[in-house]
N, C-alpha and C positions, 0 to 999 in steps of 0.2 A: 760133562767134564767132572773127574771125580776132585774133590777138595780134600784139603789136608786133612781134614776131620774123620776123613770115609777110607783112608785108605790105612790099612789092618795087614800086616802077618798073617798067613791063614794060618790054622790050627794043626801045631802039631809040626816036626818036622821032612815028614814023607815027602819023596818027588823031590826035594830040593839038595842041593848039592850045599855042602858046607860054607863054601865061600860063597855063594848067591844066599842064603840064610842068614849071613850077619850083614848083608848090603842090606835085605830087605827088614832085618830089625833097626838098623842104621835109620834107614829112610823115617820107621816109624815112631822111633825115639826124636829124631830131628824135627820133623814135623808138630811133635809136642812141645819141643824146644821152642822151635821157630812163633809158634803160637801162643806159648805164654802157659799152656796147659803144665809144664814144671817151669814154673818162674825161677828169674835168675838167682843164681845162689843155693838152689833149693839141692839138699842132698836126695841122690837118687838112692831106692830101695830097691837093690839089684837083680836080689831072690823074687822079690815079690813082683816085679814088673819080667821079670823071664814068666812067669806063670802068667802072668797076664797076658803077656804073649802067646804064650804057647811055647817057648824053648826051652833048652837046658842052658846053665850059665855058659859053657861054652860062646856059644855065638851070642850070646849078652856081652860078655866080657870082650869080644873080636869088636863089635859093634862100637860101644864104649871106645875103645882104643881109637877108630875112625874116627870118629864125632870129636876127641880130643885132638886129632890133628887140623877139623875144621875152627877149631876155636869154638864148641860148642860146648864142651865137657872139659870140667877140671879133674884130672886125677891128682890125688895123693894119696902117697903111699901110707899104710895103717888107718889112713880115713873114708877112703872108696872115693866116688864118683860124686862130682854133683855140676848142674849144668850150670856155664860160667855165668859170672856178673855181665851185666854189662855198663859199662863208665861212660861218663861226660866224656874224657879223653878218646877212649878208644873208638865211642862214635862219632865225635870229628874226626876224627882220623880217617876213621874209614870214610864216610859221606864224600870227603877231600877229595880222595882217590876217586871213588866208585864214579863221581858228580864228571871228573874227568874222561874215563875211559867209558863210559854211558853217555857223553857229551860228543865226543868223538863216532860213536857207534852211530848215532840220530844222523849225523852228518856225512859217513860214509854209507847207510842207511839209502838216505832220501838222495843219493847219485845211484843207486846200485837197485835196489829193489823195483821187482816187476810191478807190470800194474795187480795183475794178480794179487802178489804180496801188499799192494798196497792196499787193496779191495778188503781183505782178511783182517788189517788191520782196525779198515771203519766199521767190519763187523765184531774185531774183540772190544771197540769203544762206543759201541751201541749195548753192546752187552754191560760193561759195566757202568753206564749210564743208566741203565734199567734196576741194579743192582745197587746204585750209589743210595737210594734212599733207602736200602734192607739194611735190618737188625743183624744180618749173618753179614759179621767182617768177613771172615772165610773163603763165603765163595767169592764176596767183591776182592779179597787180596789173589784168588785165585787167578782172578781174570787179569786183573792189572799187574800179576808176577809175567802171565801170558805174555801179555803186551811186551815188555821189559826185555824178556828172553827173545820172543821176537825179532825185537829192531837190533839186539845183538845180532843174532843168524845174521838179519838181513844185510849187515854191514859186509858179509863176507870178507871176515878180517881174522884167521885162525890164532893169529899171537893177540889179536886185542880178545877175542872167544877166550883164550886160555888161561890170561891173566884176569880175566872179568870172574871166570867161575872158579879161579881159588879164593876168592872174595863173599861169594855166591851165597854159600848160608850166612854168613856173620850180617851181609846187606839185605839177606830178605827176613832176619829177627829184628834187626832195629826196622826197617819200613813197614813191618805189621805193626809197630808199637806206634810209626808215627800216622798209619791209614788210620788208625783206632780214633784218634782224636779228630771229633765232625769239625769244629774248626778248622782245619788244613785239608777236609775234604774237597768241601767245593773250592777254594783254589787252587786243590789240586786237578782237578776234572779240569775246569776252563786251561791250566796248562797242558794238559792232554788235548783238550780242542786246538788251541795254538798251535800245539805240535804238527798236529794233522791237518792243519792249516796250510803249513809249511810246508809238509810234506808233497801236499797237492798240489802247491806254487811249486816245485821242485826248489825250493830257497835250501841249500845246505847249510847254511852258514847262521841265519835265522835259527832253523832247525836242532842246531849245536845250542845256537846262545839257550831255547827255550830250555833245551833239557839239562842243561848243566845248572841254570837256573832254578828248574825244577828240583832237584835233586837235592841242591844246595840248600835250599828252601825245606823241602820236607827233614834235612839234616837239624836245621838250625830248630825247627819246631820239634824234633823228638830229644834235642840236646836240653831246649827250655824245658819238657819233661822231666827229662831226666834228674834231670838239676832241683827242678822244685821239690820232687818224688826223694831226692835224697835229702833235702832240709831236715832238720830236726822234729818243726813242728810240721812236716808235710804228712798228708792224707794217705792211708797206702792203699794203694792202689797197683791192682798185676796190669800186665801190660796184656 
């Protein structure tokens, strides 16, 4: 599985059509986003990261535009680009939502999904179960983004899919911030064992409580974060 860290622009813009070019600068700006690699607030250096890419400002700037409509990118006008904050406020807010329709998904989930699909699932939480005690967030957020995306599919619910993934990057930048902290790890793991607990009972309703739970929970622990991170005498620290 490639991780956020590994996946690159190739060099140069040949073979790609313009509109597929600033998707796939999108993805790799997001990515850096989503990881903390341009921490919030940080102005972006727009010339300089198109060469680092490999592009012309062109599809920098296409890219850029995207990412502002995710809530990932602030533009202002005479100042450029820089990728947004993110606040106490606006990560309650979202966790609220996200904790709901991911709470719903587990619950039409575990009525809907095959055994198959079920099977896949004890293999992406063995995988990050192997991963829970590595140094690389990375790949452990990779797996557990996995999972997540997953038990959406699995719900077979196209209006709850469509409202989940306008939410999609703003909830997977704050949940890297709050995987990062080993204190919410391991209860976050055993909520994942629960889950899959329930899952195997065929319990729906269980199934719901744990993940809204969960959610709510990793919310409340990247809000304590946030909150100390922005104190006067807090330690700074990227996320």
């Amino acid at each position: 599985m490639m991780t956020l860290a590994q996946r690159k622009v190739p060099r140069g813009e040949g073979g790609l059509s313009r509109a597929h070019l600033h998707e796939r600068v999108a993805e790799a700006l997001r990515d850096r986003i989503i990881t903390g690699a341009l921490a919030p607030g940080e102005r972006l250096a727009v010339t300089a990261l198109a060469e680092e890419i490999g592009v012309s400002l062109t599809p920098m700037r296409e890219a850029l535009k995207l990412l502002a409509t995710e809530g990932l990118v602030d533009l202002t006008p005479n100042r450029g680009a820089a990728a947004s904050r993110v606040t106490v406020d606006q990560t309650r807010a979202l966790f609220e939502v996200i904790a709901g329709i991911e709470a719903l998904a587990a619950e039409l989930a575990c009525k809907r999904m095959t055994a198959e699909e079920l099977a896949e699932l004890h293999d992406l939480h063995a995988n990050m179960q192997h991963l829970a005690g590595c140094e690389d967030r990375t790949r452990y957020f990779d797996v557990n983004r996995r999972i997540h995306d997953r038990i959406v599919d699995f719900a077979r619910n196209p209006i709850l899919s469509d409202q989940r993934s306008r939410l999609a990057q703003q909830a997977e930048r704050v949940r890297f911030i709050a995987l990062g902290r080993d204190a919410r790890r391991n209860a976050a793991m055993q909520e994942h064992l629960d889950l899959m607990a329930a899952f195997d009972a065929r319990d729906a309703d269980r199934a719901r409580r744990i993940w809204r739970g969960h959610l709510l929970a990793s919310g409340d622990q990247t809000i304590d974060f946030l909150a100390r991170r922005a104190a006067p005498d807090a330690r700074t620290d990227r996320p």
